[in-house]
C-alpha positions in Angstrom: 20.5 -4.0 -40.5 18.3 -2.1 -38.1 17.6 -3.9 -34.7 13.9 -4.1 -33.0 14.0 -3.4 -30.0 12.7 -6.4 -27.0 9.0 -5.5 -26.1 8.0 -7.0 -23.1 5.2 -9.5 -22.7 1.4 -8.3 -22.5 0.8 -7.1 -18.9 4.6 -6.8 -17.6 4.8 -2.7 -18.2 5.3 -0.5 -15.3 1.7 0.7 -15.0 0.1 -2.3 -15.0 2.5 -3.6 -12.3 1.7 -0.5 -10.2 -1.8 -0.9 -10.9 -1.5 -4.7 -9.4 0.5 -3.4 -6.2 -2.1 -0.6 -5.4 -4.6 -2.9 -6.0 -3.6 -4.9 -3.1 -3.6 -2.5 -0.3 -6.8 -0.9 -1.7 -8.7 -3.8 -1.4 -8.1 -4.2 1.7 -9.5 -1.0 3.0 -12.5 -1.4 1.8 -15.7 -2.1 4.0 -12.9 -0.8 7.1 -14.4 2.6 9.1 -11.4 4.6 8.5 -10.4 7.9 8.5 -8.9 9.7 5.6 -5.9 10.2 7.5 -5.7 6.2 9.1 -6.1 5.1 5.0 -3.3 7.6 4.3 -1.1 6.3 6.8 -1.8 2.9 6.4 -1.1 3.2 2.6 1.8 5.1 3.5 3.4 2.4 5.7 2.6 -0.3 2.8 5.0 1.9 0.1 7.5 3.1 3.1 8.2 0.0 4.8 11.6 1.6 5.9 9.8 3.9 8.0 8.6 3.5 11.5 5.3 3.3 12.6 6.0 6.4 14.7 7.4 8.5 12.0 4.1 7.8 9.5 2.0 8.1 12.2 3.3 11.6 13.2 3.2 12.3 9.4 -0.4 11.8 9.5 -1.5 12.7 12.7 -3.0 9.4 14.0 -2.2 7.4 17.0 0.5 5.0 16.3 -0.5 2.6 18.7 -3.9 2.4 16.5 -1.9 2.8 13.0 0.1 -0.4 14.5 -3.0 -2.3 15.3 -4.7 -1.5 12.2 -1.9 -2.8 9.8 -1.6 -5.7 11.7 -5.3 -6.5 11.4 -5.7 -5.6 7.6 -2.5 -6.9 6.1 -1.2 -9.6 8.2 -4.1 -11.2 9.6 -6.7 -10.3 7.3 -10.0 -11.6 7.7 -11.5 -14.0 5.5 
């Protein structure tokens, strides 16, 4: 007797959980004036949250006194 193997459920595969996570960060972005390189750090520091602001701001060459404000403003306090 052969088994079958478990598939999961409709919508529980790995792409569409990484589609819902980058969907998050993403959407907050939008309508911000950013730079390329504030969106690239501020993504950065929402995959990397072991990281220091310091070290992701160096990464990407932006201040990280205004990386730290602008994470604080788009993900923890957003505006509704």
């Amino acid at each position: 007797m052969m088994r079958q193997l478990a598939t999961p459920p409709v919508g529980h595969d790995a792409a569409t959980r990484r589609e819902r996570a980058s969907a998050v960060p993403v959407a907050a972005l939008r309508g911000h004036d950013l730079t390329v390189a504030e969106r690239s750090a501020l993504l950065d520091c929402y995959v990397n949250s072991d990281r220091t602001f310091l070290e992701i701001a160096t990464t990407h060459g932006v201040d990280r006194e205004r990386l730290q404000e602008l994470w604080f403003d788009l993900f923890l306090q957003p505006s509704t």
